[in-house]
N, CA, C and O atoms as a MOPAC input file, in Angstrom:
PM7 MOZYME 1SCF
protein

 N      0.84000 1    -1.16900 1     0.00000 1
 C      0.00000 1     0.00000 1     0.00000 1
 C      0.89000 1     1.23900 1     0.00000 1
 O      1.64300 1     1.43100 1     0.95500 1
 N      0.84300 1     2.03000 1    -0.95800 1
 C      1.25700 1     3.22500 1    -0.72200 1
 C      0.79400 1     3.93900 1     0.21300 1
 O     -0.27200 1     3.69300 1     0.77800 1
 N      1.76200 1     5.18700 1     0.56100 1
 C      1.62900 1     6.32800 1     1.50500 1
 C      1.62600 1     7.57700 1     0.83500 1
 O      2.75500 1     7.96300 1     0.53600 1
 N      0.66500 1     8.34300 1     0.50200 1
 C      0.26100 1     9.91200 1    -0.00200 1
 C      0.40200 1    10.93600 1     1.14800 1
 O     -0.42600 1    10.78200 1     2.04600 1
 N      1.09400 1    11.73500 1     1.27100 1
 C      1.69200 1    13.11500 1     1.98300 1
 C      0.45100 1    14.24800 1     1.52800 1
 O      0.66700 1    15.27100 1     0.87900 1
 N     -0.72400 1    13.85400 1     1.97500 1
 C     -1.54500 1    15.35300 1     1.44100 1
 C     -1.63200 1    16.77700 1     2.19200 1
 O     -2.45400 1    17.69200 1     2.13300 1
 N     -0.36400 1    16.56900 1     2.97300 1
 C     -0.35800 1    18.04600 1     3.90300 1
 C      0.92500 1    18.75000 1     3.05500 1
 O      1.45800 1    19.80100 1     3.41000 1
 N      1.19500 1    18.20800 1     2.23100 1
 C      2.42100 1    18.62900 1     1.90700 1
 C      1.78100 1    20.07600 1     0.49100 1
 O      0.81200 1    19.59100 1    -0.09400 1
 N      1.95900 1    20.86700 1     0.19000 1
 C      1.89800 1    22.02100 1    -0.49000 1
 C      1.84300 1    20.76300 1    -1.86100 1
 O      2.60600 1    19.80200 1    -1.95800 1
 N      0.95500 1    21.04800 1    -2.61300 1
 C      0.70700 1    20.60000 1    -3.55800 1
 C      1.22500 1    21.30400 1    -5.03100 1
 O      1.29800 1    20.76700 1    -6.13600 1
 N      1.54700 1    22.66600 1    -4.64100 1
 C      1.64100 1    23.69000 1    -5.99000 1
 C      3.74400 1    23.73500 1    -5.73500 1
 O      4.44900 1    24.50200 1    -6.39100 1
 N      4.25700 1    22.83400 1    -4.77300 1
 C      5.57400 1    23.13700 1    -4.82000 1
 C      6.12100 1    22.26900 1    -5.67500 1
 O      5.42000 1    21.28400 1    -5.90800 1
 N      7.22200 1    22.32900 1    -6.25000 1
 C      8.37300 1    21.61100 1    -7.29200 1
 C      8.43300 1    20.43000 1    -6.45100 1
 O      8.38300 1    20.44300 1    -5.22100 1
 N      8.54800 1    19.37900 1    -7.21500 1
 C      8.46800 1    18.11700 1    -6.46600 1
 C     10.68200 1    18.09600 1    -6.56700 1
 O     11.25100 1    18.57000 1    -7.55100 1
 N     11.29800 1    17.60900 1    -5.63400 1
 C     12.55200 1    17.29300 1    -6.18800 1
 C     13.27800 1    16.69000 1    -7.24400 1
 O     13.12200 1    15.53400 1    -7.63800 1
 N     13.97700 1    17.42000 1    -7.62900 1
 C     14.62100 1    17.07800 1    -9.11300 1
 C     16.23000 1    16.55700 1    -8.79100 1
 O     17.00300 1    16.93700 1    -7.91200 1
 N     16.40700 1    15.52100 1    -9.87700 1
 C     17.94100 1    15.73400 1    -9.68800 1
 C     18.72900 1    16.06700 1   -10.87700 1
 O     19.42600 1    15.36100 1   -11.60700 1
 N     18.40500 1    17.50600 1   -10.89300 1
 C     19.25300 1    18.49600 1   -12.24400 1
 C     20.45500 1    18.70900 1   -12.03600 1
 O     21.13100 1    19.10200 1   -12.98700 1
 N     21.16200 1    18.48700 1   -10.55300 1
 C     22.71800 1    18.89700 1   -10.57700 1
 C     23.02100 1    17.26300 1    -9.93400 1
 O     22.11400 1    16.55600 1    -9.49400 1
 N     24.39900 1    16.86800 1    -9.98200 1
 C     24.42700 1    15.71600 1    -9.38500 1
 C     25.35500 1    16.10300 1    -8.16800 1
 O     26.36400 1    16.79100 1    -8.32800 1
 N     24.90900 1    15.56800 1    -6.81500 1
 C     25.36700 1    16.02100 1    -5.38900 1
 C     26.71900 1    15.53900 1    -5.03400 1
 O     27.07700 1    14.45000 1    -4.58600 1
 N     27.38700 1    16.60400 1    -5.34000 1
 C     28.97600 1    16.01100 1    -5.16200 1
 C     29.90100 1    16.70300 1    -3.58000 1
 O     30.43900 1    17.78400 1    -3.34000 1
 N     29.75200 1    15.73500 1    -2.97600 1
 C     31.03200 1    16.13700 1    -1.73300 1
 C     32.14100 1    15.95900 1    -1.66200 1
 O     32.49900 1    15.01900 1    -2.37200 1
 N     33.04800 1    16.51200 1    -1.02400 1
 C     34.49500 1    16.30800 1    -1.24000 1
 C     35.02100 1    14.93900 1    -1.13400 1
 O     35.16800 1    14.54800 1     0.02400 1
 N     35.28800 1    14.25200 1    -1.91900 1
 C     36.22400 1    12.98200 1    -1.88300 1
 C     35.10000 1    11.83900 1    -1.91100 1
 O     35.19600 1    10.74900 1    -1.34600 1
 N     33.46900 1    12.51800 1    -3.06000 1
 C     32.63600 1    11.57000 1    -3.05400 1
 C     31.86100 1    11.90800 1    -4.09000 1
 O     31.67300 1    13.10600 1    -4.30300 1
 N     31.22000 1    10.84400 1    -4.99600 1
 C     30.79100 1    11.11000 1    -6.23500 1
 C     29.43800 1    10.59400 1    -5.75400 1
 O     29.20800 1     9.84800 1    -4.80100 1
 N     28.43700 1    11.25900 1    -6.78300 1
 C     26.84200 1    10.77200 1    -6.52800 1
 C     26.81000 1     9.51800 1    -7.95300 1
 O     27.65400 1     9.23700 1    -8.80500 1
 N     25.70900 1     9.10800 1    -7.73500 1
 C     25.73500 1     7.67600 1    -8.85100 1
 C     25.53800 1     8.06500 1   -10.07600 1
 O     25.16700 1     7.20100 1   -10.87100 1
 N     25.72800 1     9.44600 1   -10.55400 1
 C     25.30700 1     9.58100 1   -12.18700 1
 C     26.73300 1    10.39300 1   -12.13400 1
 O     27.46900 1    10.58900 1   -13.10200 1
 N     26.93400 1    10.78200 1   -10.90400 1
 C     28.87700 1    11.33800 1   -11.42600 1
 C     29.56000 1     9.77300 1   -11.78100 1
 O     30.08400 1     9.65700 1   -12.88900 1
 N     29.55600 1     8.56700 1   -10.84600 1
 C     30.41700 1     7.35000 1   -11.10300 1
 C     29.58400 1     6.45100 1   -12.75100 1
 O     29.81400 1     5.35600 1   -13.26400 1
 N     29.01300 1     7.10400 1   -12.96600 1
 C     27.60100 1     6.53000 1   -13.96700 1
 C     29.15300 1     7.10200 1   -15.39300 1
 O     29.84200 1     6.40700 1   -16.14000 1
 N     29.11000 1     8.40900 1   -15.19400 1
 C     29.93500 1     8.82000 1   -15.79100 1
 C     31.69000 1     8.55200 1   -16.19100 1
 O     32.35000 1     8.60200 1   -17.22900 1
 N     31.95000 1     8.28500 1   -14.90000 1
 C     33.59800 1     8.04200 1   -15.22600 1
 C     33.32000 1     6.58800 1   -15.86600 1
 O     33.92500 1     6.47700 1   -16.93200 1
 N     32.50300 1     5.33100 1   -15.48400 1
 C     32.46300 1     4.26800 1   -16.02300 1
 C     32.06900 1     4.26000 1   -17.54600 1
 O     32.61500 1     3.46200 1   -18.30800 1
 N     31.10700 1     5.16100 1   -17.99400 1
 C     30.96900 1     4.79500 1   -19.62600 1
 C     31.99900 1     6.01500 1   -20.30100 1
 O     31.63400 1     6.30000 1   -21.44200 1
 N     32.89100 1     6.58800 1   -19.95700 1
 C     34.15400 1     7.47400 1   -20.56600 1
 C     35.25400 1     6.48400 1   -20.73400 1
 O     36.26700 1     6.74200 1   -21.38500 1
 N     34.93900 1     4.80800 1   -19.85500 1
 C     35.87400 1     4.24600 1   -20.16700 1
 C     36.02300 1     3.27400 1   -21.89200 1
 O     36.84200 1     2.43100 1   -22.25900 1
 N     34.64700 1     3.98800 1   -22.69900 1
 C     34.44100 1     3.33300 1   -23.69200 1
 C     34.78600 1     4.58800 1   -24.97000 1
 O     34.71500 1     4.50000 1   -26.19500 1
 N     35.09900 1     5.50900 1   -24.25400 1
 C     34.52400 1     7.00400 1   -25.08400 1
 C     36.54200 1     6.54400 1   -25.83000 1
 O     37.22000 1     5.71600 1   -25.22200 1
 N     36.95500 1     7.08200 1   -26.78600 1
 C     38.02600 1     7.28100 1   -27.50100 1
 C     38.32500 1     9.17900 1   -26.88200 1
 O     37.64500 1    10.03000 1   -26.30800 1
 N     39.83300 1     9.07100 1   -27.47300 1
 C     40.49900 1    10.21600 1   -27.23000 1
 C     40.00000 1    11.23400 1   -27.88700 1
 O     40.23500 1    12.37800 1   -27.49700 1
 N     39.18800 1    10.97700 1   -29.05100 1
 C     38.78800 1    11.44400 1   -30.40000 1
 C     37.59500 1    12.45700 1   -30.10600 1
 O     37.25700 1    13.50600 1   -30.65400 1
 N     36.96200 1    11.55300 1   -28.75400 1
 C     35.55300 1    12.29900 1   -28.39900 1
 C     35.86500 1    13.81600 1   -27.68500 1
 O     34.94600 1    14.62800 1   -27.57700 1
 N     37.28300 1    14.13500 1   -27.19400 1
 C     37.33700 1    15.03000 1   -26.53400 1
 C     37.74200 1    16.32500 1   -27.46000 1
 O     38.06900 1    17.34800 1   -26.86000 1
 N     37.73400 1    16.32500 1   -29.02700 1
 C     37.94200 1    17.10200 1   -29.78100 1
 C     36.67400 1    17.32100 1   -30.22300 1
 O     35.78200 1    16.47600 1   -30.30600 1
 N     36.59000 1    18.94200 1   -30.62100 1
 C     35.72500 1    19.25900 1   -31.21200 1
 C     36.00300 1    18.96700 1   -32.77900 1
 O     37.03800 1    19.13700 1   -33.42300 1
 N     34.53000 1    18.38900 1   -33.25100 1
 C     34.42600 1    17.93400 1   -34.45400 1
 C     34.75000 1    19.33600 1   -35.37500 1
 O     34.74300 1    20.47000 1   -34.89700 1
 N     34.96800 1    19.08200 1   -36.46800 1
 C     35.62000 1    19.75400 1   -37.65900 1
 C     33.95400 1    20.08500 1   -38.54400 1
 O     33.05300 1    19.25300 1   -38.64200 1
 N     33.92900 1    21.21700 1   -38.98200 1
 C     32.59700 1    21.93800 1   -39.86000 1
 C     32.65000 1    20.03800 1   -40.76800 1
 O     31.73000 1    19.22800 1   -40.65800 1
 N     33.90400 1    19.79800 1   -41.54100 1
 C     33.58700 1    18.75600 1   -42.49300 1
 C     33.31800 1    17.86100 1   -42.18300 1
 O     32.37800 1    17.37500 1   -42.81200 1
 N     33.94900 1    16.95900 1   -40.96600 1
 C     33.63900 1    15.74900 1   -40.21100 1
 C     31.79700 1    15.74400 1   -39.73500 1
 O     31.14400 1    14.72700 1   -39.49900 1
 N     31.31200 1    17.08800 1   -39.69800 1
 C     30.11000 1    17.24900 1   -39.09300 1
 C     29.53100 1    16.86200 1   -40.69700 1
 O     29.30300 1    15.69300 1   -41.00800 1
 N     29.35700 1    17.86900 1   -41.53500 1
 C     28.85100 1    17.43100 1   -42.59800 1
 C     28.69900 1    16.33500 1   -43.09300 1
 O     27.70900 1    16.02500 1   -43.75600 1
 N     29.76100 1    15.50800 1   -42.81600 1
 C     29.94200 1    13.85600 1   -43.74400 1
 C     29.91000 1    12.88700 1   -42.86100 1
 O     30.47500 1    11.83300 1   -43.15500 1
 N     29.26200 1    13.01900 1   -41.61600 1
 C     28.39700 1    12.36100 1   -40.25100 1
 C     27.23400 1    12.66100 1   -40.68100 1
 O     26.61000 1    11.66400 1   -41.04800 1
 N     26.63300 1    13.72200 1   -40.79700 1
 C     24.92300 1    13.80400 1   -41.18200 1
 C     24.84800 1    13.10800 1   -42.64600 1
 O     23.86700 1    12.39300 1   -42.85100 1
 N     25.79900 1    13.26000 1   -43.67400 1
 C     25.81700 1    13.13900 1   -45.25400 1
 C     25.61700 1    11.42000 1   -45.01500 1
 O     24.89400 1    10.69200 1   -45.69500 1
 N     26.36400 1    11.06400 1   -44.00200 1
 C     26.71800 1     9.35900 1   -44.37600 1
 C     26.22700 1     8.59100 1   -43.59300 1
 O     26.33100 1     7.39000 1   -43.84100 1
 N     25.37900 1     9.12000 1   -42.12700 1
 C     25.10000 1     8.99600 1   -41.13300 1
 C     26.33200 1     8.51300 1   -40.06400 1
 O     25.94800 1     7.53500 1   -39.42300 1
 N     27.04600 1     8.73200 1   -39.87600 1
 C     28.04400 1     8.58000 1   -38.89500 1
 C     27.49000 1     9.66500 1   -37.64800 1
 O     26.42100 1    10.27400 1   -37.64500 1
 N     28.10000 1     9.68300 1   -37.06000 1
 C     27.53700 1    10.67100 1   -35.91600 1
 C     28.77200 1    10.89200 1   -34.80900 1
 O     29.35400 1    10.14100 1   -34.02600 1
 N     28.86700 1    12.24000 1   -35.13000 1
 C     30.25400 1    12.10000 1   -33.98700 1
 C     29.85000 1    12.16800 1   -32.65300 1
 O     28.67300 1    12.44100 1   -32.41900 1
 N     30.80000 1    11.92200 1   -31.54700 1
 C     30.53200 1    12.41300 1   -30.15400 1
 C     30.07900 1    13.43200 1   -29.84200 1
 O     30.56700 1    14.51200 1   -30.17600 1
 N     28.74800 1    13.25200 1   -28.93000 1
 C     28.38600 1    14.57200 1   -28.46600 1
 C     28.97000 1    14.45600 1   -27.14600 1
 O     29.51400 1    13.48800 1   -26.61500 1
 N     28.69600 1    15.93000 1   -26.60700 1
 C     28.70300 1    16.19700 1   -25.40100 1
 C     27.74100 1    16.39200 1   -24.64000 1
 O     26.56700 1    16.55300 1   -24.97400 1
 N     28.43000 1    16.38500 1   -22.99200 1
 C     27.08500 1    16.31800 1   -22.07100 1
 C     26.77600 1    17.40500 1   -21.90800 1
 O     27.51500 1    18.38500 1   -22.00200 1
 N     25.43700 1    17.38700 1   -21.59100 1
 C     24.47600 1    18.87500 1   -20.93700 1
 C     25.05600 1    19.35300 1   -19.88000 1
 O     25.15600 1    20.54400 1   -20.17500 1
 N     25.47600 1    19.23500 1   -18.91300 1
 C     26.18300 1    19.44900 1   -17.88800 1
 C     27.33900 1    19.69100 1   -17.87800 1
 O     28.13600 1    18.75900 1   -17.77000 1
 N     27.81600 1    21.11200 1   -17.99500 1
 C     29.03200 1    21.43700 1   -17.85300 1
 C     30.37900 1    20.54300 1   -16.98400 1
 O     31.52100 1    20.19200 1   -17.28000 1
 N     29.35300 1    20.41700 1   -15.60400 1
 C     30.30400 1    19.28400 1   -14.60200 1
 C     30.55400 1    18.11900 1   -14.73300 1
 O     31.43400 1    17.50700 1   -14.12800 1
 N     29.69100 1    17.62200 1   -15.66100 1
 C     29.75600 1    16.21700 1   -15.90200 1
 C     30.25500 1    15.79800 1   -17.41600 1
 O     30.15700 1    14.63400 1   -17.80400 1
 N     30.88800 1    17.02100 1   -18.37300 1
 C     31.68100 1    17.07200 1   -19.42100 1
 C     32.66900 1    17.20400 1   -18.92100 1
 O     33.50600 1    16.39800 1   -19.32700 1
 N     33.05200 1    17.96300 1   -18.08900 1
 C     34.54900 1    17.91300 1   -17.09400 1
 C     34.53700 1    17.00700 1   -16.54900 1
 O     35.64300 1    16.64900 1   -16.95600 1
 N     34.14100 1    15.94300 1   -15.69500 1
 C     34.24400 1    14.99600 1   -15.17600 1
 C     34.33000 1    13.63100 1   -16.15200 1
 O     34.87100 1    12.59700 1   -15.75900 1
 N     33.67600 1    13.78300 1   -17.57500 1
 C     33.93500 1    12.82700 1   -18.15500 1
 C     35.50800 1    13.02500 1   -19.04800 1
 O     36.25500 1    12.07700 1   -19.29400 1
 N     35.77900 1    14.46400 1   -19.44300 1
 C     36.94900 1    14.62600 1   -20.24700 1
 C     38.16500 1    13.65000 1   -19.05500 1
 O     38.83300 1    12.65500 1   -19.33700 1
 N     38.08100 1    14.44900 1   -17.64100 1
 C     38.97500 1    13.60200 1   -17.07700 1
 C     39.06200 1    12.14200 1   -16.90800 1
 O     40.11700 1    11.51400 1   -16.99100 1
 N     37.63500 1    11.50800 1   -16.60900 1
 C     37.85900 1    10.17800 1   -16.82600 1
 C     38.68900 1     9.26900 1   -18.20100 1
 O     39.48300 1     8.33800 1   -18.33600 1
 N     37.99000 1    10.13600 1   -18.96100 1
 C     38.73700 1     9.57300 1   -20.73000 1
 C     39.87300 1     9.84600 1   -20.52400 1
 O     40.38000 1     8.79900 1   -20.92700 1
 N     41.02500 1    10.69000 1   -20.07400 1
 C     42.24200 1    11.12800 1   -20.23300 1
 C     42.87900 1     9.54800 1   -19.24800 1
 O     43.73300 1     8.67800 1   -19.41400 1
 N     41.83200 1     9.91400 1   -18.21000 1
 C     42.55300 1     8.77200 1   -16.70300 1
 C     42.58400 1     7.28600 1   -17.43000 1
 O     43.66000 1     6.69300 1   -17.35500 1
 N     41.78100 1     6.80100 1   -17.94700 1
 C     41.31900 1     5.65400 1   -18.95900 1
 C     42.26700 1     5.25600 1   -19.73100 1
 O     42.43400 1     4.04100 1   -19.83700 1
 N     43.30900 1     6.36800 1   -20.62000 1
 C     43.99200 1     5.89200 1   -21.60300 1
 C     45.29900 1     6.57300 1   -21.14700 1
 O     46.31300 1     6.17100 1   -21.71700 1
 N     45.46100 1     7.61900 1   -20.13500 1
 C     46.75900 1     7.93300 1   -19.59600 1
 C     47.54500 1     7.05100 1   -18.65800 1
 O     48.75400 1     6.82600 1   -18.60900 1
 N     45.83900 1     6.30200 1   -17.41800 1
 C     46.33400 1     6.44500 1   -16.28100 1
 C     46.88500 1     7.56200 1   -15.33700 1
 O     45.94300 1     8.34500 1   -15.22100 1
 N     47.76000 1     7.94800 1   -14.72800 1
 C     48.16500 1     9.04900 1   -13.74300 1
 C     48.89000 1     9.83800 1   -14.48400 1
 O     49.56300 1    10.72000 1   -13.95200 1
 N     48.87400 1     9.65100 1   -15.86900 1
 C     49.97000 1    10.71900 1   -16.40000 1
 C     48.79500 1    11.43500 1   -17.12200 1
 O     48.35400 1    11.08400 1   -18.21600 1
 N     48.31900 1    12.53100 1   -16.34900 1
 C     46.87600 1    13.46800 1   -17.22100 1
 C     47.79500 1    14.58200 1   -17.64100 1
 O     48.75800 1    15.14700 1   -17.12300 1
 N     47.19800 1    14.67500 1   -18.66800 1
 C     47.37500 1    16.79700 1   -19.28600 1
 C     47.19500 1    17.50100 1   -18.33400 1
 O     46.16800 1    17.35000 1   -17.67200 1
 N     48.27800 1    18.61100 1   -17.94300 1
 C     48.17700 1    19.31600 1   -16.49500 1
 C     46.97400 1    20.50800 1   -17.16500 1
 O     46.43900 1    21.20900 1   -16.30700 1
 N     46.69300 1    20.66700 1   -18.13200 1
 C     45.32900 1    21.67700 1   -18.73500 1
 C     44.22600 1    20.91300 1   -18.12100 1
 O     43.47300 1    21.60300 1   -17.43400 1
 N     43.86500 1    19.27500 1   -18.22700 1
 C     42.67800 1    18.90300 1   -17.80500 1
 C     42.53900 1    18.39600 1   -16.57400 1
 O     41.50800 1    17.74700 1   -16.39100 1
 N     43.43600 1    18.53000 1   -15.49500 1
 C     43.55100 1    18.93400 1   -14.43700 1
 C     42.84800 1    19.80300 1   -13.66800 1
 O     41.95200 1    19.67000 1   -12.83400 1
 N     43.89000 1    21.40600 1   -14.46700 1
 C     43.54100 1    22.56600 1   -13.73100 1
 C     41.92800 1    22.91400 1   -14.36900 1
 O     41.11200 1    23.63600 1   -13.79700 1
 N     41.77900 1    22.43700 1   -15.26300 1
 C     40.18900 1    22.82700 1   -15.82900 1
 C     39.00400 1    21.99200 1   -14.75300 1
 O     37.91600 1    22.55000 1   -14.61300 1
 N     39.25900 1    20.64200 1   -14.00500 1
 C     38.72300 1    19.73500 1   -13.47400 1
 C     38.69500 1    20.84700 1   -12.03500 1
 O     37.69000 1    21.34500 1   -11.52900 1
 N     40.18400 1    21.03100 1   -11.59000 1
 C     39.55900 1    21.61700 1   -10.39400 1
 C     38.62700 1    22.62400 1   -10.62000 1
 O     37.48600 1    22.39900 1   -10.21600 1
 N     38.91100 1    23.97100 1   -11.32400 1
 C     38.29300 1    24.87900 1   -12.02000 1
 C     36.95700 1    24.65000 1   -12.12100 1
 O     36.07700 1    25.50600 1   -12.02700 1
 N     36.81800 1    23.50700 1   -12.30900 1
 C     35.21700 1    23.35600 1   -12.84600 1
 C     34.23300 1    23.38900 1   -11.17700 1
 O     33.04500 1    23.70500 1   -11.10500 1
 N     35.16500 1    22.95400 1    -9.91900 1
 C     34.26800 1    22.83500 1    -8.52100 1
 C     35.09700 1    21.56800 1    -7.91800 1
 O     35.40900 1    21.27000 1    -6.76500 1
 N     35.24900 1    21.15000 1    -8.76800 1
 C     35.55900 1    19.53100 1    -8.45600 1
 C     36.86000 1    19.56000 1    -7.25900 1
 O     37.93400 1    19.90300 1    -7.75200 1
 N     36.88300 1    19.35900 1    -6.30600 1
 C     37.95500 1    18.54900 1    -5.27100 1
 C     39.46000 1    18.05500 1    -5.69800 1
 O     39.62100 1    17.66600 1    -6.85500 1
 N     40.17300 1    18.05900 1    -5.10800 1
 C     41.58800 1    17.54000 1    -5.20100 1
 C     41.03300 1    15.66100 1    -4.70400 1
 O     41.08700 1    14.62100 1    -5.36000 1
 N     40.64700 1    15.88200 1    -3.59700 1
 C     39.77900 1    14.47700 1    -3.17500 1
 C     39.43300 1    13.42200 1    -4.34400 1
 O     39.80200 1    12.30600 1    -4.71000 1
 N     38.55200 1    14.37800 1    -4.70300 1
 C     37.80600 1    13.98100 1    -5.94800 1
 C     38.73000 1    13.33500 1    -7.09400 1
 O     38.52900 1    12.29200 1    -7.71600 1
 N     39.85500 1    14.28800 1    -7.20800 1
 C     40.36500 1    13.63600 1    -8.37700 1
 C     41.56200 1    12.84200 1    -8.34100 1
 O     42.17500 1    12.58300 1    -9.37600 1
 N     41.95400 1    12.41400 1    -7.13600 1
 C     42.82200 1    11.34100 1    -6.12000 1
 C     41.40500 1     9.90000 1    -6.59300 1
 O     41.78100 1     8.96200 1    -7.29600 1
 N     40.07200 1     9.94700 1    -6.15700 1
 C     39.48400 1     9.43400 1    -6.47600 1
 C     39.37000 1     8.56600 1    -7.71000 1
 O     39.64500 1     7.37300 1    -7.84200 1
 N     38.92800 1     9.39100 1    -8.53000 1
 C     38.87000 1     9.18800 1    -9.93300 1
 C     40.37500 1     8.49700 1   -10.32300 1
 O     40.19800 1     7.36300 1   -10.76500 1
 N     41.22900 1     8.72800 1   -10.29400 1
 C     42.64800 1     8.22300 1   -10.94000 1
 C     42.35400 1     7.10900 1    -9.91900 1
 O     41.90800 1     6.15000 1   -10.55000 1
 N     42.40900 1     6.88100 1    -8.80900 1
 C     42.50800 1     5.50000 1    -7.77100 1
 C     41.08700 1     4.32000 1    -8.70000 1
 O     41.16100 1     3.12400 1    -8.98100 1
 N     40.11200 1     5.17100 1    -8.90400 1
 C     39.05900 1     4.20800 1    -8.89600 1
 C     39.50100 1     3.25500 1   -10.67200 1
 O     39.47000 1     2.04900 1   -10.91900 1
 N     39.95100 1     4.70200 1   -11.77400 1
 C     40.29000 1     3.94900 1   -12.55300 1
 C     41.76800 1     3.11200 1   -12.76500 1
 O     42.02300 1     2.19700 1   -13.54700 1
 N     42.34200 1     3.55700 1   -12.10300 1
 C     43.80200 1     2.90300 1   -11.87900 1
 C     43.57800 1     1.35000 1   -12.01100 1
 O     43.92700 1     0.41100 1   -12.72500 1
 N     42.82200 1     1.61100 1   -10.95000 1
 C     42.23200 1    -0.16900 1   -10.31100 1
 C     41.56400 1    -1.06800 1   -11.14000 1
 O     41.66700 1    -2.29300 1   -11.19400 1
 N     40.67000 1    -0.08700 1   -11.95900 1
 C     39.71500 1    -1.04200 1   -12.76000 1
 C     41.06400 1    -1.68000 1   -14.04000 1
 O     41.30400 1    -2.84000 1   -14.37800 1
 N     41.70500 1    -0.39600 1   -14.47900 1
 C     42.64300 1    -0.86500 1   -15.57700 1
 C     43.90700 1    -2.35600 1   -15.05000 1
 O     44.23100 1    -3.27500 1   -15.80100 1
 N     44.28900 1    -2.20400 1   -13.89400 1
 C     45.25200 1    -3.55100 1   -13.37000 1
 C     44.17300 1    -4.11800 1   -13.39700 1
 O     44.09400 1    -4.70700 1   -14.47500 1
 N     43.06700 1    -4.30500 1   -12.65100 1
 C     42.65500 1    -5.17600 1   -12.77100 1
 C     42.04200 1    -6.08200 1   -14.12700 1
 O     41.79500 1    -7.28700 1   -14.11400 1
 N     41.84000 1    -4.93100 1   -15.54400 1
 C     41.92800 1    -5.44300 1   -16.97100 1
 C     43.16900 1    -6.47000 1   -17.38700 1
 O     43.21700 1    -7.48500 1   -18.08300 1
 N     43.95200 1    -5.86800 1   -16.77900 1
 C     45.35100 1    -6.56000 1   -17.62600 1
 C     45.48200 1    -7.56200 1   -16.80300 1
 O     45.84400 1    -8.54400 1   -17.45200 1
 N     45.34900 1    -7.83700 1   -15.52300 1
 C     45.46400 1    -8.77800 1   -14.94800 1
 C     44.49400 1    -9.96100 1   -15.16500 1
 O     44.81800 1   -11.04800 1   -14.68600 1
 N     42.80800 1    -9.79500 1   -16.15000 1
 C     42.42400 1   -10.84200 1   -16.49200 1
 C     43.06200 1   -10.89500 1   -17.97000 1
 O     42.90400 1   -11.94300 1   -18.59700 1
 N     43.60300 1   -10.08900 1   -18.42900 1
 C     44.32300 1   -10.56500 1   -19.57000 1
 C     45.28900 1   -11.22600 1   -20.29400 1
 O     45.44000 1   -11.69600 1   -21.42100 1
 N     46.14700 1   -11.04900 1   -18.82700 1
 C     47.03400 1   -12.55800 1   -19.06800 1
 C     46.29000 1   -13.62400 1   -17.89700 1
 O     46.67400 1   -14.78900 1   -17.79000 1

């Protein structure tokens, strides 16, 4: 059986989750939602497409990488993609743009630890 709240203001915004709730040295599940599918994204996605590459994606249907709606969570994915195929050796630009963006030192100790791990642990089922 459900439970209905009818004392509650009926004409107010019900809660949304338009920003994703990030604390220091902790990701919400659509920030980790994120570093996990950047581990599929190519280096390629973090360039902006070319006027011609755009044209001959719609012409041929190819479709290049878009980007996310969320400013924080395009920064959070550029760094994951860099962490993915660098490991700990990131571009000190997508770094200082990561902190820049809000994001934690925590945070991005995080992110390099969480993918560090997943990658040994790739190669290690690989041999």
């Amino acid at each position: 059986m459900a439970y209905i709240n009818f004392s509650a203001d009926p004409l107010s915004p019900a809660p949304t989750m338009d920003k994703p709730v990030s604390t220091a040295g902790h990701f919400s599940p659509l920030e980790w939602t994120t570093i996990a599918l950047a581990r599929t994204d190519g280096l390629a996605s973090l360039r902006e497409p070319s006027r011609l590459s755009r044209a001959m994606g719609s012409l041929f249907g190819r479709s290049t990488h878009s980007r996310l709606a969320d400013p924080m969570l395009e920064r959070l994915r550029r760094l994951a993609v860099n962490a993915w195929h660098y490991g700990y050796q990131l571009p000190v630009s997508e770094t200082k743009a990561f902190l820049a963006a809000g994001f934690s030192v925590d945070q991005l100790e995080l992110v390099l630890a969480s993918v560090g791990q997943a990658r040994s642990e790739r190669r290690r089922r690989a041999l």
